[in-house]
N, C-alpha and C positions, 0 to 999 in steps of 0.2 A: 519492348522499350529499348531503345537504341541508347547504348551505352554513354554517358557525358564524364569530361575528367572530374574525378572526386575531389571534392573540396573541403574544410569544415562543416559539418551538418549543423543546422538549426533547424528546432522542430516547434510549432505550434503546441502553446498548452492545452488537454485538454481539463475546463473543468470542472469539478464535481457539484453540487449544489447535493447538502447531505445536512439530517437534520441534528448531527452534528458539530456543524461546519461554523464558519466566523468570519467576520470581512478584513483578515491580514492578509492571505494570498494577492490578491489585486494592487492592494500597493508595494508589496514585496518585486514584485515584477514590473513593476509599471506601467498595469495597466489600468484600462478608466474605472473609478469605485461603482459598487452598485450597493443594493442591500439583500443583497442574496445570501444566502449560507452556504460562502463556498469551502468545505471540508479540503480539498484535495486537487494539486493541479497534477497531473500525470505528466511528466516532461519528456521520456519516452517511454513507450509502448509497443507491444505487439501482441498484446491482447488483444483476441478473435473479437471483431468490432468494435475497437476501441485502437485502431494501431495509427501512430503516429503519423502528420502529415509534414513535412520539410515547409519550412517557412518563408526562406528565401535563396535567391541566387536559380542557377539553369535549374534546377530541380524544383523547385520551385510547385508544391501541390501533385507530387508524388506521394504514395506512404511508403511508412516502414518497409510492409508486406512486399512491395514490388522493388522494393532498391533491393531487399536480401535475392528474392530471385531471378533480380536482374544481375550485379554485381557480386554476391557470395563470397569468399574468401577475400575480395580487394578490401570488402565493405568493414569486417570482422575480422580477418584473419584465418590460416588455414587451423589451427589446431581448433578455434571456436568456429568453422565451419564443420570440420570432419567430427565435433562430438554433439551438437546440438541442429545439425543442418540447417535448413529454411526456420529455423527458431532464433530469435533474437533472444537471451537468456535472460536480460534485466529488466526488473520493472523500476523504474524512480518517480519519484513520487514526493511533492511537500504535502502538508499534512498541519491543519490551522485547526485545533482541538477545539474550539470553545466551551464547548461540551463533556462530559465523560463520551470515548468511546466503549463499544459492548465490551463487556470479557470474551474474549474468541479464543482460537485455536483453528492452526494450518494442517491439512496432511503432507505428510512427506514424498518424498516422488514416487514410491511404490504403490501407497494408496491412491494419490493422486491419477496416475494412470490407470490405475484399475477400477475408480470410481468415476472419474471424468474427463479420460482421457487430455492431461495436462499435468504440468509438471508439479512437486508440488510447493510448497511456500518457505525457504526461509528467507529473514528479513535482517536486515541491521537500521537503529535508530540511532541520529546522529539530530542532537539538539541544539535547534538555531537562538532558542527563545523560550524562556519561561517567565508563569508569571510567580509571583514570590507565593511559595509551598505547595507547588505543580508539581503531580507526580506522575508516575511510569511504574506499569506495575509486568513483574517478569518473574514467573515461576512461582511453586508455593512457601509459604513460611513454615506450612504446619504441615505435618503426614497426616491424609484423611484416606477413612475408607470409603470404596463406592456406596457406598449407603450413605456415610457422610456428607460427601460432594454432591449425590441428588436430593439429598436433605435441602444443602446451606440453596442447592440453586433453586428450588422450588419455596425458599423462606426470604430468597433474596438477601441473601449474606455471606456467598460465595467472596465476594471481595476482600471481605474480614480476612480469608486463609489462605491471598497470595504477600509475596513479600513485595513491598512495593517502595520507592525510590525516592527521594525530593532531588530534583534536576535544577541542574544550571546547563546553560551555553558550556556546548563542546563536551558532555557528554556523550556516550555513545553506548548501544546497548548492543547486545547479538543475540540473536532469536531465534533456535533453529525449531524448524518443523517441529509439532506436536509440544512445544513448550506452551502453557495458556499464559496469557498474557493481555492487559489492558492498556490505553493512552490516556492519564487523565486530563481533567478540563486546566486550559491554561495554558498546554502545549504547543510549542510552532515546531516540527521534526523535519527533518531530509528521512524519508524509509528508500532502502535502495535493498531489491526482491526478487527471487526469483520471478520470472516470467508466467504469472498465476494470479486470478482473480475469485479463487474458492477458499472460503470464510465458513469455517464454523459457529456459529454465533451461540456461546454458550447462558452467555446473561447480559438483558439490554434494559436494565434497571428501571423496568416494566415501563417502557416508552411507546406513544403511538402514535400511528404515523395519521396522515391528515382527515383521514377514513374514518380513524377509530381505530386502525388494529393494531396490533403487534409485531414488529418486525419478526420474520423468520431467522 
């Protein structure tokens, strides 16, 4: 691709339809309603088939993937070139809860790489919208042993023994790797991530998907 002078990027949302999801992303953005359950617009990316596309101006229907190795340090910068190369490090991401999401838990980038060659996940939550006694749950309240914890998850009461938050706007939460943590129903967040789409899914408050089954 032959180089064009850089401009401000805009990037096409992608996004999510998740059976989580709610219809505030669409008019948050402005664009047409549907009645889909959109969870999640991804604003940039460069998640392996999911990387962002430039929305307008000379670039115009390029991605992510090909501006980093086309342009590299002009695009990022040398120090975020020489430590993450051809990787773009962010993920961002809004995030329209209607629903509880699962209890999960990220690996960190040691495991991350070793398990699925990717970096691995911390996150920060930054609340645009709650609704009144919407909560965020981050880390646990109570010490449990592993016997405990495959107890409460297998009784479906894991959630009882994180500590968990009532939010307002402009909240902000920090989440590093391996912390378990949930989004409750009610939530509109900006999550801004490392560059990683592996989800542990520890408790999905025995939900099934259109099949019949249970999400993994």
């Amino acid at each position: 691709m032959a180089q064009q002078t850089l401009y401000p990027l805009t990037f096409a949302p992608l996004l999510k339809e998740v059976i989580w999801g709610g219809q505030d992303i669409r008019p948050f953005k402005g664009l047409e309603p549907d009645d889909k359950k959109v969870g999640e617009s991804w604003e940039i990316s460069h998640v392996d088939d999911n990387y962002s596309i430039v929305a307008e101006g000379a670039l115009k229907g390029q991605n992510l993937d090909e501006l980093l190795r086309t342009y590299g340090d002009r695009l990022v910068g040398a120090r975020v070139k020489a430590r993450f190369g051809d990787r773009f490090p962010l993920l961002i991401k809004f995030i329209d809860a209607r629903d509880y999401l699962s209890i999960q838990v990220h690996p960190d980038d040691a495991l991350g790489m070793k398990r699925h060659n990717s970096f691995g996940k911390t996150e920060m939550w930054y609340v645009i919208s709650a609704a009144q006694g919407a909560k965020l749950y981050s880390g646990f309240a109570v010490q449990s042993s592993p016997e405990d914890y495959v107890k409460r998850i297998a009784e479906g009461t894991i959630v009882e023994a994180l500590a968990e938050y009532e939010v307002k706007p402009g909240d902000v939460f920090f989440l590093p790797a391996g912390r378990v943590h949930a989004i409750g129903a009610g939530c509109f967040i900006a999550e801004i991530q490392q560059t990683s789409n592996i989800t542990y899914r520890i408790y999905d408050h025995d939900r099934t998907d259109a099949a019949g089954n249970k999400r993994e």
